[in-house]
C-alpha positions in Angstrom: 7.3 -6.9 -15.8 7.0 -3.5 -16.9 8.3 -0.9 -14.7 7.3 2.9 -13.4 9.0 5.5 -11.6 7.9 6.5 -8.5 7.9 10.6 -9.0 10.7 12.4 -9.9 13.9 11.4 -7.5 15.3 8.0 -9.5 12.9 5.4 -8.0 12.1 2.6 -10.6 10.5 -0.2 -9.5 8.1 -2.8 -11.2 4.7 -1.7 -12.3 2.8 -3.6 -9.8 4.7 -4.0 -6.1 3.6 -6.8 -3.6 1.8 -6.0 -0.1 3.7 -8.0 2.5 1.5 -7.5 5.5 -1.2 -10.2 4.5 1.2 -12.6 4.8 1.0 -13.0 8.7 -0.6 -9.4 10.3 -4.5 -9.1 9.4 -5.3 -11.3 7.3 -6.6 -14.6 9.7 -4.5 -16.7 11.2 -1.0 -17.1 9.9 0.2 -19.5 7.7 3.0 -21.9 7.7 6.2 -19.4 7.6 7.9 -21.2 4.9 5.0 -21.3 2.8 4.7 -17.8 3.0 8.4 -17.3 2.1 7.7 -19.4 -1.2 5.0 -16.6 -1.9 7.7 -13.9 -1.5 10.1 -15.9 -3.7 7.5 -15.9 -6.4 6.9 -12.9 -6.4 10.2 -11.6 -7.3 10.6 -14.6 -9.6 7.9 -13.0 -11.3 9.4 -9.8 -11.5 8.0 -7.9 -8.7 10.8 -5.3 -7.1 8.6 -3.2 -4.6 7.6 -5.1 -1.4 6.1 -3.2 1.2 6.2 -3.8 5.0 6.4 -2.0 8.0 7.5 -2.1 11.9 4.0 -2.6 13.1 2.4 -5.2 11.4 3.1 -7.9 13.8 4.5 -5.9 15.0 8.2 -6.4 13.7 7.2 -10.4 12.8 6.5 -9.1 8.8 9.6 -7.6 8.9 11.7 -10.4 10.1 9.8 -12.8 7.5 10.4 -10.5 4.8 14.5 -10.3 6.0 14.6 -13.8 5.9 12.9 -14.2 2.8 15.6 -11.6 1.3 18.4 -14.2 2.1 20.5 -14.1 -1.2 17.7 -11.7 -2.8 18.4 -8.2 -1.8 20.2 -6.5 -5.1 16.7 -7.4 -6.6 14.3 -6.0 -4.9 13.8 -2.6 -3.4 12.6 -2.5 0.3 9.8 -0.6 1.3 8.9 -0.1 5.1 7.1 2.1 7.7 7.7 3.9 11.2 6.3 6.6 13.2 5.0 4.6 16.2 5.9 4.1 19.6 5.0 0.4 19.7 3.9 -0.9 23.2 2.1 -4.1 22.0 -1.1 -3.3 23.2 -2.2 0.4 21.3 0.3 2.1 19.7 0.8 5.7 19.8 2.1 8.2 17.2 5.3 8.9 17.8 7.9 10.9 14.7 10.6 12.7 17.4 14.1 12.1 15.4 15.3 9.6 18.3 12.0 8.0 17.6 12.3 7.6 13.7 16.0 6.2 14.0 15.1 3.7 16.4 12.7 2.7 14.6 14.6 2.4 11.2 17.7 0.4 13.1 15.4 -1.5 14.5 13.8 -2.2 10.6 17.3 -3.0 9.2 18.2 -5.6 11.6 15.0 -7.3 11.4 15.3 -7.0 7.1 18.5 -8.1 7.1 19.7 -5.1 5.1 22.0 -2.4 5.4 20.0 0.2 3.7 16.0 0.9 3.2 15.2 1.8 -0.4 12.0 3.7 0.8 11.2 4.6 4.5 7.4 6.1 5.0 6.3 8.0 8.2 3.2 5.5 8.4 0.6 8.2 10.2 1.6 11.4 10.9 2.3 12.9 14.2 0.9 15.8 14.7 2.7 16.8 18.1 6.1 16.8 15.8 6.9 19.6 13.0 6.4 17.9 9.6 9.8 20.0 9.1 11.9 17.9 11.9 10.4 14.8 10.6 11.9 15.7 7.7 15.5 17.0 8.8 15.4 13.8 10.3 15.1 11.8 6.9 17.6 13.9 5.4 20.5 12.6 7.8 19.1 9.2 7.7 19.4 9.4 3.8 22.9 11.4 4.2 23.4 8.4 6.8 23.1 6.2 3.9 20.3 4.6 6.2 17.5 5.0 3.7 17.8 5.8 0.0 14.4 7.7 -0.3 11.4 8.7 1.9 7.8 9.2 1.9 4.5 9.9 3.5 1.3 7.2 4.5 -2.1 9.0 4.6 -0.6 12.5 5.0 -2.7 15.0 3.7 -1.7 17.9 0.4 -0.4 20.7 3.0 1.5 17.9 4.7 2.9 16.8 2.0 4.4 20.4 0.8 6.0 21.3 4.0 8.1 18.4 3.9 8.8 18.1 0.4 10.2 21.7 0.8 12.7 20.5 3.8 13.6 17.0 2.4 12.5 16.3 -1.2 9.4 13.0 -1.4 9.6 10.5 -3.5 6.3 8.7 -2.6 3.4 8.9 -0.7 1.5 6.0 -0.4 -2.4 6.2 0.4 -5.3 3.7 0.1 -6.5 4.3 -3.2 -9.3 1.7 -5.4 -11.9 1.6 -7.9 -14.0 2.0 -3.8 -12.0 4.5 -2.4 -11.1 7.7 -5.0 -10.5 10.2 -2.6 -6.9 10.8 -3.5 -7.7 12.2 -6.6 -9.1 15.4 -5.7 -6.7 16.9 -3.1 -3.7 14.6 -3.1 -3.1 14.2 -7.3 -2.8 17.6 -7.8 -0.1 18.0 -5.8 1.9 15.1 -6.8 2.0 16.0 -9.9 3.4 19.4 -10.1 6.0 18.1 -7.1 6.9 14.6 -8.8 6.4 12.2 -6.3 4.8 8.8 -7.0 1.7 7.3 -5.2 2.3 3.6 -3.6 -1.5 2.5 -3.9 -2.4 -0.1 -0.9 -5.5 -1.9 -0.2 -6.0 -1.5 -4.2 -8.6 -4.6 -4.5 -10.7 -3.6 -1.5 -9.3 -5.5 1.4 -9.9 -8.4 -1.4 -13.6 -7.3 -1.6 -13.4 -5.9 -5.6 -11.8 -9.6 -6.8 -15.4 -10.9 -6.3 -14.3 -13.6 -4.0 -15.5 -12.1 -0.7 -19.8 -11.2 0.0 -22.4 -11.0 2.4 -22.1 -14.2 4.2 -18.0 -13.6 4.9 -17.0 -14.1 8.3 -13.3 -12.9 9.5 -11.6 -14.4 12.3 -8.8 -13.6 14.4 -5.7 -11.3 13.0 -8.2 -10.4 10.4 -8.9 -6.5 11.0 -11.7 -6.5 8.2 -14.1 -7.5 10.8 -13.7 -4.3 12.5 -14.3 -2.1 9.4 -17.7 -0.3 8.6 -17.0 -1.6 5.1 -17.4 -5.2 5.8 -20.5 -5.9 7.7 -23.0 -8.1 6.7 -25.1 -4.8 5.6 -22.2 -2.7 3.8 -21.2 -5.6 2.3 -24.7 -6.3 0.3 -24.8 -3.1 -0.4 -21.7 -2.6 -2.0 -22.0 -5.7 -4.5 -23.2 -3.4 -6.5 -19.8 -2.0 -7.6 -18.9 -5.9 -8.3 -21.2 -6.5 -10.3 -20.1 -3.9 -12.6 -16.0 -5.2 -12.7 -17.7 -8.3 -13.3 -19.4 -7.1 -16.6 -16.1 -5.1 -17.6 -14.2 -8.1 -16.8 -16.3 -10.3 -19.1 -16.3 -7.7 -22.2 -12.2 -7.8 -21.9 -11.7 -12.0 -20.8 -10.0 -11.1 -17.5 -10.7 -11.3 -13.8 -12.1 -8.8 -11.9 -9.6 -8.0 -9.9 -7.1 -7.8 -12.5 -9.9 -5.0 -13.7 -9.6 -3.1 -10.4 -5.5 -3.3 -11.0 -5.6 -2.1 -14.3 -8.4 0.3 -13.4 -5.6 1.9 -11.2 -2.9 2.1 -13.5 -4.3 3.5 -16.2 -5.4 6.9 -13.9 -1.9 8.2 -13.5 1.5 7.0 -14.9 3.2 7.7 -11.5 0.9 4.8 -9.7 2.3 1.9 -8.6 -0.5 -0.4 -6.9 0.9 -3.0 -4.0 -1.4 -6.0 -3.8 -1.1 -8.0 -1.2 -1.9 -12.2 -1.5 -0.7 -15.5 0.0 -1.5 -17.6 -2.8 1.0 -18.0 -5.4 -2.0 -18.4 -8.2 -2.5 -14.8 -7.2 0.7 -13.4 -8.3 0.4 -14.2 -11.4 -3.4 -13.0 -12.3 -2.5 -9.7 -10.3 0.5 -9.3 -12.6 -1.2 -10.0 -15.5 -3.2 -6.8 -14.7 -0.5 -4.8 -16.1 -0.8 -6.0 -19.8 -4.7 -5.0 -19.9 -4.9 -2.4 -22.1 -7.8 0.2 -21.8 -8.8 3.3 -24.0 -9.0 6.7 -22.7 -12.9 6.1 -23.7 -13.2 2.7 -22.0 -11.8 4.9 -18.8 -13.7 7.8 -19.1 -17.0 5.2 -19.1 -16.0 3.1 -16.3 -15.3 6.4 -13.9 -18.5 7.7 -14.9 -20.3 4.4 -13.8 -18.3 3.9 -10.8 -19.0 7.6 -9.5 -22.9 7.2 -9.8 -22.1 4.4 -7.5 -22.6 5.1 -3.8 -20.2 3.2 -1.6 -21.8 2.0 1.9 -19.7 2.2 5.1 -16.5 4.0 6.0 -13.3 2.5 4.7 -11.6 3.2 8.9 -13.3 2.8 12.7 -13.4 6.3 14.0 -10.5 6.2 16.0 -8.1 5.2 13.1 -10.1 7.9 10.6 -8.5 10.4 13.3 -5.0 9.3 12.5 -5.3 9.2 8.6 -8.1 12.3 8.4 -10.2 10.7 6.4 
């Protein structure tokens, strides 16, 4: 597995990280827990080091599967979870006061099993709290010896620069795809000339850009897709469009199409680290396998001029979640 370093701050972690929240939050109904912990195994077997969780999915139930999946693991891996929530089980509310955030990261190590967090993110930010607390706040967790570095989920560019001033970022991780390119014009900019990484998540679409989801999907319970604008029946037809083309690269370079979409994103920037998410063991392997695909600055320059002459249907978020991220 080659590896990447997430910005400028000593983060090195495997070229493509693993998306635990599939394994039991949003995806359908949960699988058998051991089952899933064999998926976590492979994955580091296979050389992954970045796996991504967080407090809420579940909530806390990723959390404890990934802990316990960690039994006689840790020293190869680096942990990457999420707070910022006040958690009441029914609708949970932004919440980034310090008493809050430690909490909330005590709360994360007992449940991972772990003495330290290699990367904590603020999952959405609060607005009610000074991006400058939140990060005075990370600054004794990491002097705490709590967390080793820190980031931002879906914050936005001058977000990002008050807190890198206070407590320098190593990551921020937004949804970013071959579907959803936003990022690039006000968040890339600044990551570069601060050197922090971007954590890519959802970066095969919610699954829709491997080709194996279409019109006639139906998602059942614990399966938040059926609540995007994305994935109706309509959006969903409407979108094959952009398939069809990872299709046609995939055939011109014998792979899949989603290892396309994966080695779509890491050829953009060399600070990218995508986090895929899958509960099938098959999977690991093809997604890792994205890594050795090899495309020409030509061969990218062509595929982002098709893909922007593509019009993507539906909004990737429900209004009420597009008001946390601001998107």
């Amino acid at each position: 597995m080659k590896k990447r370093n997430l910005g400028k701050n000593g983060l090195e972690t495997s070229e493509v990280g693993f998306g635990c929240m599939g394994l039991n939050h949003h995806r359908g109904p949960a699988k058998d827990r051991r089952e899933m912990i064999s998926v976590i195994h492979s994955a580091i077997d296979s050389g992954i080091t970045m796996l991504d969780t967080a407090e809420v999915y579940g909530p806390y139930t990723n959390e404890e599967l990934v802990g316990e999946a960690l039994a006689g693991q840790r020293s190869k891996v680096q942990i990457a979870t999420k707070g910022g929530f006040k958690i009441t089980g029914l609708t949970n509310e932004l919440d980034s006061r310090p008493e809050s955030i430690v909490h909330s990261v005590e709360g994360s190590l007992k449940r991972l099993q772990t003495y330290y967090i290699d990367l904590y993110y603020i999952h959405r930010v609060d607005p009610k709290v000074p991006i400058e607390e939140v990060a005075l706040t990370m600054q004794q967790l990491k002097k705490d010896g709590k967390i080793l570095h820190w980031g931002l989920s879906e914050a936005g560019a001058e977000t990002i620069r008050r807190a890198h001033c206070v407590e320098p970022l190593t990551a921020v991780e937004s949804e970013y795809s071959i579907w959803w390119r936003e990022t690039e014009r006000d968040i890339f900019p600044v990551l570069e000339e601060l050197g922090i990484g971007l954590v890519a998540y959802s970066p095969l679409g919610r699954g829709f850009l491997t080709g194996k989801i279409d019109k006639n999907a139906s998602f059942t319970e614990n399966d938040n897709r059926g609540e995007l604008p994305r994935f109706t029946k309509e959006a969903m037809e409407a979108n094959q469009v952009i398939v069809d083309y990872l299709n046609k690269v995939a055939e011109m370079k014998n792979v899949t199409t989603a290892q396309v979409a994966l080695a779509w994103i890491l050829a953009q920037k060399p600070y990218i680290v995508p986090i895929p998410g899958t509960t099938n063991v098959n999977r690991i392997s093809e997604n890792i396998a994205a890594s050795d695909i090899v495309f020409t600055e030509q061969e990218v320059r062509v595929i982002n001029d098709e893909i922007g002459k593509i019009q993507i249907v539906g909004d990737r978020y429900p209004e009420a979640e597009k008001r946390r991220t601001g998107k």
